[in-house]
C-alpha positions in Angstrom: -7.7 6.2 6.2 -11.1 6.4 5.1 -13.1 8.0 2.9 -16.8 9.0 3.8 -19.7 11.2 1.4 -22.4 12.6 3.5 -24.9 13.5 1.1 -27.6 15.0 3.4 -29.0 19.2 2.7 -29.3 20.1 6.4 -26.2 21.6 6.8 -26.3 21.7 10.4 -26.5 17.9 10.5 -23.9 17.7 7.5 -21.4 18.9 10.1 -22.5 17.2 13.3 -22.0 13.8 11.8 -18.9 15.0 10.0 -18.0 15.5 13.5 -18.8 12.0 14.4 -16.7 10.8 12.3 -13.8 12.5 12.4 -13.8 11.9 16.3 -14.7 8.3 16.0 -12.6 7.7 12.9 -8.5 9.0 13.0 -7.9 10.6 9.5 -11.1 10.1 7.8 -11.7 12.9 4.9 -14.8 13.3 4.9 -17.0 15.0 1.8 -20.2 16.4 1.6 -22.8 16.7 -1.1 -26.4 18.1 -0.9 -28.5 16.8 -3.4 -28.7 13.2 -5.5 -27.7 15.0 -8.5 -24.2 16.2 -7.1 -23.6 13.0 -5.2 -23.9 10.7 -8.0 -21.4 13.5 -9.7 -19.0 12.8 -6.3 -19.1 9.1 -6.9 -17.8 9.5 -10.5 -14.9 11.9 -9.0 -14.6 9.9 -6.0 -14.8 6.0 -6.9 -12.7 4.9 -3.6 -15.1 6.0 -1.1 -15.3 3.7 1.6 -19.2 4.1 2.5 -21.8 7.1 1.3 -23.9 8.2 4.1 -27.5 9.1 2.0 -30.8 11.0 3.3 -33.5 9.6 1.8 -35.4 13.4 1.7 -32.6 15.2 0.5 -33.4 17.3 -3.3 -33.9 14.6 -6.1 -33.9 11.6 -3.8 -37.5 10.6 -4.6 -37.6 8.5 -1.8 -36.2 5.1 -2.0 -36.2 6.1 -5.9 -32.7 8.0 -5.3 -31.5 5.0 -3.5 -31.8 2.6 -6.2 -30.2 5.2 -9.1 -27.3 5.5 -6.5 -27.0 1.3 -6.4 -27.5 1.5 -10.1 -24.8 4.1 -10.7 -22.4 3.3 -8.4 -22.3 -0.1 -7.4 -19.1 -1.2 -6.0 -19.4 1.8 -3.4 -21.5 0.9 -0.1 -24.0 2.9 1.2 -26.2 3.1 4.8 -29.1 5.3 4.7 -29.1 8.3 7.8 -32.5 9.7 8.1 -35.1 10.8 10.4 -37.6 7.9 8.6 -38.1 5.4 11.2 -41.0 3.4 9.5 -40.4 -0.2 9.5 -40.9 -1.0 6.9 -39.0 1.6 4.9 -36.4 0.4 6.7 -36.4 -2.9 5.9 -36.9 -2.0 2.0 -34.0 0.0 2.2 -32.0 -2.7 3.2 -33.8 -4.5 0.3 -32.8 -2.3 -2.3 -28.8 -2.4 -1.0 -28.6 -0.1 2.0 -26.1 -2.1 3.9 -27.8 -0.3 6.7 -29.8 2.0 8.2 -29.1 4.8 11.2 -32.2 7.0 12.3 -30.9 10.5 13.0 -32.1 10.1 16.5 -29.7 8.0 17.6 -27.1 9.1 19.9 -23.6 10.1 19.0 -22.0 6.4 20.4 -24.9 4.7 18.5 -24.2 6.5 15.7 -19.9 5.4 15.6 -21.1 2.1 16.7 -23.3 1.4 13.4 -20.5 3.3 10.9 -17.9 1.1 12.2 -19.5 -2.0 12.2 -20.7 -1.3 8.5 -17.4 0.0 7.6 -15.8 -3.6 9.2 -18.3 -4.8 6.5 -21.8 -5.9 8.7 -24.9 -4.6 8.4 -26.5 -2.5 10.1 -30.3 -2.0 11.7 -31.4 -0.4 14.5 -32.1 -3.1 17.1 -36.2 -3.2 16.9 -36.2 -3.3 13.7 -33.9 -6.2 13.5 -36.2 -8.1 16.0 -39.0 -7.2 14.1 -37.7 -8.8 10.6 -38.4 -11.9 12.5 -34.3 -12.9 14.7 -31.6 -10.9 15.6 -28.2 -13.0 15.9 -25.8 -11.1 18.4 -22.5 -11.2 16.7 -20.1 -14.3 17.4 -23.7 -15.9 18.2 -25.1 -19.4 16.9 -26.8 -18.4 13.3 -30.5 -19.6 12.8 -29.2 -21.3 9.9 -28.5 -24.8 10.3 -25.6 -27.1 8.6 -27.7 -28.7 6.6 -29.8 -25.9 5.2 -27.0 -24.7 4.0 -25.5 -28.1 2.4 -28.7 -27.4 0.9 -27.5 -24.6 -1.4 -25.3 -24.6 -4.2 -22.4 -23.0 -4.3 -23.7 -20.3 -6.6 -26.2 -20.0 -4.4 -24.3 -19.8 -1.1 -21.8 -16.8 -3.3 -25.3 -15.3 -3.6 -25.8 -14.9 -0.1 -22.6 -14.1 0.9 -22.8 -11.0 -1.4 -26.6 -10.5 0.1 -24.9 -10.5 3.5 -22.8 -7.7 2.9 -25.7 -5.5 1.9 -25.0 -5.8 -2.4 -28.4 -5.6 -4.2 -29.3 -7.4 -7.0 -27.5 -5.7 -9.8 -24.3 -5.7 -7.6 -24.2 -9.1 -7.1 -25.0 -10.0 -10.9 -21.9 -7.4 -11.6 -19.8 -9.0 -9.2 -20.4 -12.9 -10.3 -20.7 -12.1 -13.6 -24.4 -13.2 -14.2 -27.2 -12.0 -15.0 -29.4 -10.3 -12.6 -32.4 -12.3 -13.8 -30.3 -15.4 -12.5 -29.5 -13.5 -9.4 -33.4 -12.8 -8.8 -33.6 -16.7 -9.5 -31.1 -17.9 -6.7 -32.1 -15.6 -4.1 -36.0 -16.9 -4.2 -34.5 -20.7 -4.2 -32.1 -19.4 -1.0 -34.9 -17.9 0.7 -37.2 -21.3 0.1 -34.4 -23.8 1.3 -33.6 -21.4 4.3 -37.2 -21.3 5.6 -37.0 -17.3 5.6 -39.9 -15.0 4.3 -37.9 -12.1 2.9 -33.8 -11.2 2.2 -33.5 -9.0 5.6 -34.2 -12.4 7.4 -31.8 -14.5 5.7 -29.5 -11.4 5.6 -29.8 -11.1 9.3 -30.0 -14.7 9.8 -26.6 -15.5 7.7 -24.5 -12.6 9.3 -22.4 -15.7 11.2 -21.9 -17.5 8.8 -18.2 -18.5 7.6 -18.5 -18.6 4.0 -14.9 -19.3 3.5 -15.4 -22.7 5.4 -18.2 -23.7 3.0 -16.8 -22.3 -0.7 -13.6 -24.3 0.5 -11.4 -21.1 0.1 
């Protein structure tokens, strides 16, 4: 059963994708918050949710400023940003910052259970022009734009790195979950984007989502 925040202060919308999920989603309790203030205070209460679904105009937010204190906060828990922001590249920084994905309120109902459960099965995920417009967009169970050797290239710090990038984790996350310092985090993810051939994290993010990690950190 999972556990799903919607921290959004439209009410009306607070209960239409409440509705989404409990149709899309058998058993899912589903909370609701309406500012950054008393979702931060729901994460401490609440430290098993399974995915926090954030507005990035809601009271407090700041922007993607409320985004980051979340990911500061509350690390461990995963959260995809719903809004009615469809600017590129706000997007793409979201993602940036640890979004593990991005739905635009104008998406339509099927869209909508489409992108929670693929995030929720533990992909990101981007609206599909935006994910053209970072530069590829790998269908799933596609061949990756990453090649063999580019990534016998990485060390296996490095490829740990990505994996955690792949799942959405920013910076911070990843240095808490490894167990380094986010300094050295910052460090591998500009030498992973150099041996990749990638401009930015949401290429190599999008461009590694195929990738069987297992196979190359010989678990």
């Amino acid at each position: 059963m999972y556990k799903l925040l919607i921290a959004d202060d439209h009410p009306l919308f607070r209960e239409a994708i409440g509705r989404v999920i409990r149709d899309g989603f058998d058993a899912a309790e589903v909370l609701e918050t309406q500012d950054l203030e008393s979702t931060l205070a729901m994460t401490i209460e609440h430290d098993d949710l399974d995915l926090i679904l954030l507005d990035l105009n809601m009271p407090g937010m700041h922007g993607l400023g409320g985004l980051l204190r979340l990911r500061n906060e509350a690390p461990t828990i995963p959260v995809v940003i719903i809004s009615a922001e469809e600017d590129k590249q706000v997007i793409l920084q979201a993602v940036t910052y640890g979004a593990v994905g991005f739905i635009t309120k104008s998406s339509p109902r099927e869209q909508m259970t489409k992108a929670i459960t693929q995030i929720l099965d533990g992909n990101i995920y981007l609206p599909s022009d935006i994910m053209r417009a970072a530069g590829t967009a790998p269908a799933r169970g596609a061949e990756t734009g990453i090649s063999p050797r580019q990534l016998e290239t990485l060390t296996r710090k490095q490829l740990q790195v990505l994996e955690r990038m792949t799942r959405g984790e920013s910076n911070k996350m990843i240095a808490y979950h490894l167990n380094i310092a986010e300094t050295t985090v910052k460090a591998h993810v500009s030498a992973i984007l150099r041996k990749l051939g990638v401009h930015n994290r949401v290429q190599a993010i999008l461009s590694a989502g195929d990738i069987d990690f297992s196979a190359y950190l010989g678990r």
